[in-house]
Structure formats: C-alpha cells, structure tokens
C-alpha positions as CSV (number, residue, x, y, z in Angstrom):
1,X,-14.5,31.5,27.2
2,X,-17.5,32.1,25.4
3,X,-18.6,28.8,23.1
4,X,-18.6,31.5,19.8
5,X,-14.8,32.3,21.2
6,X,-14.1,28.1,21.4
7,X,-15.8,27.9,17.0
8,X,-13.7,30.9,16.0
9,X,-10.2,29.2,17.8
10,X,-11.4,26.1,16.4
11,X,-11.9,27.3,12.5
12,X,-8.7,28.9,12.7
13,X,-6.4,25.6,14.4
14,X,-8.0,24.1,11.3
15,X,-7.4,26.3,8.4
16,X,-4.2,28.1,9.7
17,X,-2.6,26.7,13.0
18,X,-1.7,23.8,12.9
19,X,-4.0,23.2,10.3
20,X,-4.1,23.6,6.7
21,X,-1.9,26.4,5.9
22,X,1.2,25.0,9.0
23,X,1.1,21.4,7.5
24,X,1.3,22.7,4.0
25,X,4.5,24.8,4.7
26,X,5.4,22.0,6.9
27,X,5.5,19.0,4.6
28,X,7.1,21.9,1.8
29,X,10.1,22.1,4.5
30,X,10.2,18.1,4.7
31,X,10.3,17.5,0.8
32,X,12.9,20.5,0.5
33,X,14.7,18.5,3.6
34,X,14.5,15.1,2.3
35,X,15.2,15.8,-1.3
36,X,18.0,18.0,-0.1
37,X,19.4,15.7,2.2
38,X,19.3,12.2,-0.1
39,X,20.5,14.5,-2.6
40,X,23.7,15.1,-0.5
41,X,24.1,11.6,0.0
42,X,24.3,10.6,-3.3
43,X,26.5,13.3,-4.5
44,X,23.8,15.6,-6.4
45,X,22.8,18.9,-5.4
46,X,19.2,18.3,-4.9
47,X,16.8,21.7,-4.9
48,X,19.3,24.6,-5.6
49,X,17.7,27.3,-7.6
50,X,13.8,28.8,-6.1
51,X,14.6,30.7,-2.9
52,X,18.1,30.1,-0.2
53,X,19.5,26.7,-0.9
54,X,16.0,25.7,-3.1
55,X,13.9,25.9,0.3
56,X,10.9,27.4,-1.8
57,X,11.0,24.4,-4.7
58,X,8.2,22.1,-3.7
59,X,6.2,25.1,-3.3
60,X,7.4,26.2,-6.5
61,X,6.7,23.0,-7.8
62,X,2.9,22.6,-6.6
63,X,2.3,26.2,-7.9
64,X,3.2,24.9,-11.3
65,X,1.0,21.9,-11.2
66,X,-1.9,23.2,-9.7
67,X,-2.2,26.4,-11.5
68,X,0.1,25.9,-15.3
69,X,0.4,22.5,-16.1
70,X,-2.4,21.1,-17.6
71,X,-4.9,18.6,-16.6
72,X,-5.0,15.4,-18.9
73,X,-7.8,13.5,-19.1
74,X,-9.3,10.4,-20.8
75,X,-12.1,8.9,-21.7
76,X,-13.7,7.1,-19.0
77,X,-11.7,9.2,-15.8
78,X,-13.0,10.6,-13.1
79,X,-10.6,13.8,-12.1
80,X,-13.7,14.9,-9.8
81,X,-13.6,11.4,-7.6
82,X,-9.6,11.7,-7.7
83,X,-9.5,15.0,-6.1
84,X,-13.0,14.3,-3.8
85,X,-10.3,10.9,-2.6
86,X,-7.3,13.1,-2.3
87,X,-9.6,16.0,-0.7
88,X,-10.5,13.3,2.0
89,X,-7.0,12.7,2.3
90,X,-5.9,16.0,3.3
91,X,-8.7,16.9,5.3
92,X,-7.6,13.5,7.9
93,X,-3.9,14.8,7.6
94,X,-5.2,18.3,9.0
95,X,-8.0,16.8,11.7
96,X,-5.0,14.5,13.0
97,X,-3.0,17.4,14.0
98,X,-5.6,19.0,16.1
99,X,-5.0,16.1,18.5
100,X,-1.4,17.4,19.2
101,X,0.2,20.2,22.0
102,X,0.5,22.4,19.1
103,X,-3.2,23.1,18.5
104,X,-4.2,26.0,20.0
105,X,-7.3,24.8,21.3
106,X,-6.6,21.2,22.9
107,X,-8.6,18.5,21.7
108,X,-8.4,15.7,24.3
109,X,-10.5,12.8,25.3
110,X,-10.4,9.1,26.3
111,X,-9.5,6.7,23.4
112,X,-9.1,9.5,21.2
113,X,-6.3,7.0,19.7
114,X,-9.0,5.3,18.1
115,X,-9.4,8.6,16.2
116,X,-5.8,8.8,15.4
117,X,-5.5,5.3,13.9
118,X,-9.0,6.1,12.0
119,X,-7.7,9.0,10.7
120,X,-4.4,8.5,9.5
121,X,-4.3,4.2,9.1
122,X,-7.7,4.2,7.3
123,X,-9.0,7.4,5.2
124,X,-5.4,8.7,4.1
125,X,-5.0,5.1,2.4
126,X,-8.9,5.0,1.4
127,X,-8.7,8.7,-0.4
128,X,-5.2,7.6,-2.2
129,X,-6.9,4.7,-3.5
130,X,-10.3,6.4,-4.2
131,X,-8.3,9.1,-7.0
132,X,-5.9,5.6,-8.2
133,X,-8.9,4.1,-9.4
134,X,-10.6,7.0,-10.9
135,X,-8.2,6.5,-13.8
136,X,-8.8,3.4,-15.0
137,X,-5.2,1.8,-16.2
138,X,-3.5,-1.5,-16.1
139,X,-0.5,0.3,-15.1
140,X,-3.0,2.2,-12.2
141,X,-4.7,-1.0,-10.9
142,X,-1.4,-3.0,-10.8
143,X,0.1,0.0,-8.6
144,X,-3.3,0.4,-6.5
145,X,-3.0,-3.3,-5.7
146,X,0.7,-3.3,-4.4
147,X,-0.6,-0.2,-2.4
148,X,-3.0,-2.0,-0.7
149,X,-1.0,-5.0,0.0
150,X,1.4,-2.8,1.4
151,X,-1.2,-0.8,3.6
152,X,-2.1,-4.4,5.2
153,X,0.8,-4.6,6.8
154,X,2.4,-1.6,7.4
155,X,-0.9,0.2,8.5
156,X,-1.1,-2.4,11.4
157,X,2.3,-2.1,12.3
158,X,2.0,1.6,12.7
159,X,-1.3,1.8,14.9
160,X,0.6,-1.1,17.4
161,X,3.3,1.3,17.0
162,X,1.1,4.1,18.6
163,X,-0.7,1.9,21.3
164,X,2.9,1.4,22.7
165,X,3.1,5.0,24.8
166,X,-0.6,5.6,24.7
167,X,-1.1,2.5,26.7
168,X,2.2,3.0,28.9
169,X,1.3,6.7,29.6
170,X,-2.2,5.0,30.5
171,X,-0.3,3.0,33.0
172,X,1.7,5.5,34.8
173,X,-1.4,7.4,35.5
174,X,-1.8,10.3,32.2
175,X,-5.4,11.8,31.8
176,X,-7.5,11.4,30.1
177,X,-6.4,7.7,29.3
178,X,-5.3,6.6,25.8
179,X,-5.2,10.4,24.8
180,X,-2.8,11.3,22.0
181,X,-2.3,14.6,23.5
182,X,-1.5,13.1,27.0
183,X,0.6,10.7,26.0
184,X,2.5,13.8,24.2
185,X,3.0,15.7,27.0
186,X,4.2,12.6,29.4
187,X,5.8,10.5,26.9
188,X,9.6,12.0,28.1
189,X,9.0,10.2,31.4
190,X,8.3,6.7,29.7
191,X,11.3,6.1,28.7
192,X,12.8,6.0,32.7
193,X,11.6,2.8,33.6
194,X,13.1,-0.6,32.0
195,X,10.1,-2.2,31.1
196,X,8.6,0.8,29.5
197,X,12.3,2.1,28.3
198,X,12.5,-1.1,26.6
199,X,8.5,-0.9,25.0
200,X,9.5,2.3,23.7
201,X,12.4,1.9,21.8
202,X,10.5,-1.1,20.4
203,X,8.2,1.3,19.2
204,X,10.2,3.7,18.0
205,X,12.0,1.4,16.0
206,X,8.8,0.3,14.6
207,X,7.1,3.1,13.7
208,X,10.1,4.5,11.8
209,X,9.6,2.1,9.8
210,X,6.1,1.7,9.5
211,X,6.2,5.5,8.4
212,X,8.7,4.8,5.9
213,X,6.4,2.3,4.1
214,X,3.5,4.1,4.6
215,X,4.9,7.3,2.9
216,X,6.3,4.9,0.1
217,X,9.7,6.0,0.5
218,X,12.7,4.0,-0.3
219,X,12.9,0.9,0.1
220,X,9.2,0.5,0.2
221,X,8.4,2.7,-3.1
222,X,6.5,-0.6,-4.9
223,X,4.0,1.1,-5.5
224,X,5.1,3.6,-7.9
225,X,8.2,1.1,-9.5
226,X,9.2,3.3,-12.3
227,X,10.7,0.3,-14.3
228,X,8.0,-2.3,-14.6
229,X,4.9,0.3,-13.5
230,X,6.0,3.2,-15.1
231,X,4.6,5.2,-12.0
232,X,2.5,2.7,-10.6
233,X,-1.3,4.2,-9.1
234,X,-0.2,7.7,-9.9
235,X,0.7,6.7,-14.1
236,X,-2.4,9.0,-15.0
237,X,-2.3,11.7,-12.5
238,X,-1.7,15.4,-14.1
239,X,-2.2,19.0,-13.3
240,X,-4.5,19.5,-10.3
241,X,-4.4,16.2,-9.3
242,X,-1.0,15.5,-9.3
243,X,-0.6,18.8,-7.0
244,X,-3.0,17.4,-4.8
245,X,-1.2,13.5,-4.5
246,X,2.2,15.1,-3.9
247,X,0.7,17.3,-1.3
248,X,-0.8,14.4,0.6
249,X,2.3,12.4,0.2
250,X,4.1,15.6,1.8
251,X,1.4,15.8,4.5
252,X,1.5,11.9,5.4
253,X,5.7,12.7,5.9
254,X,5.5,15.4,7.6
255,X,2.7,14.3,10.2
256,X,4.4,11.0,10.6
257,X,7.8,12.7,11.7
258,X,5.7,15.3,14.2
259,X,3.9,12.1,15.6
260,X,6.9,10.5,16.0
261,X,8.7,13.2,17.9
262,X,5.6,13.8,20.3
263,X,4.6,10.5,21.3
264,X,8.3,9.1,21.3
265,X,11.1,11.4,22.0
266,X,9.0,13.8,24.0
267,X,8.4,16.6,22.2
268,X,9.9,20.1,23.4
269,X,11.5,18.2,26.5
270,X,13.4,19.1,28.8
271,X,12.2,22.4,28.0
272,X,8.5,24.0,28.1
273,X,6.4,23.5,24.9
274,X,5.7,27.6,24.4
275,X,9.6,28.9,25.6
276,X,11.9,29.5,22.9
277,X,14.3,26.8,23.7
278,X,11.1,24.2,24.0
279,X,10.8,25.4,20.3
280,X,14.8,24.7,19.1
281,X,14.4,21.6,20.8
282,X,11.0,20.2,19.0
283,X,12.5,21.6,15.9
284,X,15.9,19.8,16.0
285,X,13.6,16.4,17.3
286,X,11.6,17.0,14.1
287,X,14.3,17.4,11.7
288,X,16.1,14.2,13.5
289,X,13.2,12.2,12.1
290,X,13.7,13.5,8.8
291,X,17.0,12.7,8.4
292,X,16.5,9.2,9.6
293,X,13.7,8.7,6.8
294,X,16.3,10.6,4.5
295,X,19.0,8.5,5.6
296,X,17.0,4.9,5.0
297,X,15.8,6.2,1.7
298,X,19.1,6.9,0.1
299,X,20.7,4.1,1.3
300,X,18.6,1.5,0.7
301,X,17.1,0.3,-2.9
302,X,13.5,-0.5,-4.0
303,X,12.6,-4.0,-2.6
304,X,10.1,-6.4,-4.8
305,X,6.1,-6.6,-3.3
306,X,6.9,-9.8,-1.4
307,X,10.3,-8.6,0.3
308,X,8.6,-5.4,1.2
309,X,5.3,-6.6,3.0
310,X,8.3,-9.7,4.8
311,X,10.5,-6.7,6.2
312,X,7.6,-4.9,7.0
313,X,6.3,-7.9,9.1
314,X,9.5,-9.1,10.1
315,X,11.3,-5.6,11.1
316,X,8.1,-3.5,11.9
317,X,4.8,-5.8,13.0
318,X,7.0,-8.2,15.3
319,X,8.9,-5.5,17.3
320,X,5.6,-3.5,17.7
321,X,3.6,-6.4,19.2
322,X,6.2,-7.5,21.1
323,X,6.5,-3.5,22.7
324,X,2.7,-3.2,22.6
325,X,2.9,-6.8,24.7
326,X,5.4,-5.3,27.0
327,X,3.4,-2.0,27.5
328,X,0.0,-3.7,28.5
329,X,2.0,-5.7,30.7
330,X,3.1,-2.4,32.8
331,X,-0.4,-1.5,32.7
332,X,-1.8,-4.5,34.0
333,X,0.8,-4.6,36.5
C-alpha cells in the first residue's frame, strides 16, 4: 500500500470511521439508550417524539443548541478557551478509538496503553476543566473543584482498570506487548485461566465503575448537584458550548462502554470481528454495558463529595489493584 494510500485511510478512520462522525452517532445512540432506559425504570417515557421511539432526540437536541439557542455571555468569559478545552476533548475521544479493531487502519504498538491512559485519563478531564474555568462563577469553581477531586480517584482507578488485560494478554504471549488493540483481540482467552479469570472480573468490576464516575453519572453526578450547585462547572455553559460539553459527555460514555466490551468481554467473540454475527454479538456486548451504567444510574441516588471519592476508592481503586497485582503476577510467573 502506497504511504499516500496509508494518509488517505488514516484522515478518513479519523473524521468518519470510527472517528468523528461514528462516535458522534454512537454516543447519540447511548444517550437515546440510557435516557430511554432509566426512563423505563422509573416509570417515565423518556425520549418519545423526534424519530422511532425518540432515537433521533439527542441529535435533535445538539442541533438546537449548537445552531438556535443562543450563546450567553458575560463580562469577563472566555467562550473561545471553553470550546478550544472542549475541542481538545473531543479530539482525545476520537484519537482513542483509532487504537481499537474497529479502525480501518490498525494502529498498534508497544505500550501504546500509555497512550490510552493519556488520552482519555488526562486531556478529556483537562479540556472539561479548561471551558469550567473560562466562565468565571462561584457556582462554576465550586463544581470544577468537586470534578477534580473526583478525577483523582476515579481516573486512577480506571487506568489500573486497563493495565489488568493489557498486562495479562502481555503474559500469555499477545504482540505487540501492552497493545490496546492486542489485548482486544485476545482478551476472550484471558478469562480461561483462574488466576487471570479472577484479574479480570476484578477489573471489570472496577472499571464499570470507574466509567460511571468518570462520566458523572448517578451516583457520582457531584459535580453538577442541581440543589446546592445549581449545575455545578457547567452553571454558565449555553448555545455552542453547551452542544459541545453534552457531546463530550456522550463521547466519554460511549467510548467507555466500547472499551469495556473490547478489552473485557472480548469483543465480537466467539464469532469473527468483520462476519455478520461478529457484528450482533459486539453490538449486544455494547448495549450490555449500557444497560449496566443505565441500571446503576437509576437506581442509585447522588452521593455527597466525600462518599463519592470513599466508594470510588473502596469499590473501584481496591479491586483494581488487587486484579492489576494478580495480573503482574501471571506475567512474572
């Protein structure tokens, strides 16, 4: 293949498949699902009205903010730094997924986990704080701050999370080592062994978790407490912006619940990854996820900063060291 052939297929896994334009329609699918779903739960009807069963609502929704609703501003914001934060945001969401079996071309190479955890544990965080504080509010620092306390723990907990089959797929012999999309194509067999059967459902009880507070979703929603923050680090977000924060919010979900059925429950398996079962199966895996994260968050109510970052360590961090402890175990075995 001709290195012009390699840019084009690259541009195009970035701003279509599985890029921009997939993970857009993605996370749309996993807000309709969730909202839907919790709905259901709770004996409301959730999205009804834009498109069969309200599937086309959240894109309904962004389309109103982004292009109707007006853009408030005051006197000493910054909408420019918010959407240059929320920007960098997006654009980690959409390099992440290059690192998956879905990409067209395959990016692959040693440690490439460190890219992962740089991506997603670091700059999504970073850019959500980076538009908080270009509104300057009592209300916005008070809900940036919880954010951040909640990222210290819950950030950590995920990346163990991940190290867990990247390092046992190391250890039974995947190339290149530490490789996201190794470790995604081998992860069904890690879960054959006791040692490493036990590391992984470590993990995936873990990171289920972790994603739940890193998305925000109930119970872990401090950030944006509606009764003593009024919205918390999004207060002063409008128009454009606030398209942009629920789209990264989507993104974060959505990601998190591919992630987890790659690296954990083995993506297409038993099947191939390009057959048409391979497809039903990754699908049904995916929306599996959802529903857990649905289930959790209409179940469960909003928990105060200091119960949140103690579940967190106590349901999340412990269990993901302890598998992560586990897993280098098996490898230095």
């Amino acid at each position: 293949m001709m290195v012009w052939e390699i840019v084009g297929l690259s541009i195009l896994c970035v701003l279509v498949f599985p890029g921009f334009v997939f993970l857009s329609a993605l996370s749309f699918f996993s807000e309709w699902f969730l909202r839907k779903i919790v709905a259901r739960m709770q004996n409301r009807m959730g999205p009804s009205y834009v498109g069969p069963f309200g599937i086309l609502q959240p894109l309904a929704d962004f389309l109103k903010l982004y292009m109707v609703k007006e853009e408030k501003i005051q006197r000493y914001s910054a909408p420019l730094q918010a959407k240059l934060g929320l920007s960098i945001a997006v654009g980690a969401l959409v390099a992440s997924t290059l690192l998956l079996p879905l990409s067209i071309v395959r990016f692959a190479a040693p440690y490439d986990v460190i890219i992962l955890a740089y991506l997603c544990a670091v700059w999504v965080t970073v850019g959500i704080i980076v538009a908080a504080m270009a509104y300057p509010n009592p209300l916005t620092i008070a809900g940036a701050s919880r954010l951040v306390a909640l990222a210290a723990v819950s950030e950590p907990s995920w990346v163990a999370a991940v190290l867990i089959p990247t390092t046992l797929a190391t250890a039974y012999g995947a190339q290149p080592p530490y490789s996201i999309l190794a470790t995604s194509i081998t992860s069904w067999r890690l879960w054959f062994s006791p040692a490493s059967g036990i590391a992984m459902a470590l993990g995936l009880w873990s990171i289920l978790i972790a994603t739940q507070a890193k998305t925000m979703l109930k119970p872990f929603d401090i950030p944006e407490a509606e009764q003593e923050l009024i919205a918390g680090h999004v207060t002063e977000f409008s128009g454009r912006v606030l398209a942009l924060y629920e789209l990264v919010h989507d993104m974060e979900i959505a990601f998190g619940a591919l992630l987890i059925t790659y690296l954990f429950l083995g993506g297409p398996y038993p099947f191939g990854h390009l057959t048409a079962p391979g497809i039903v199966v990754l699908v049904v895996k995916f929306i599996g996820v959802l529903f857990v994260l649905s289930l959790v968050r209409a179940c469960m109510g909003r928990l105060r900063i200091e119960q949140g970052i103690r579940a967190v360590m106590k349901y999340s961090l412990v269990p993901a060291l302890v598998g992560l402890g586990i897993a280098i175990g098996v490898l230095l075995a």
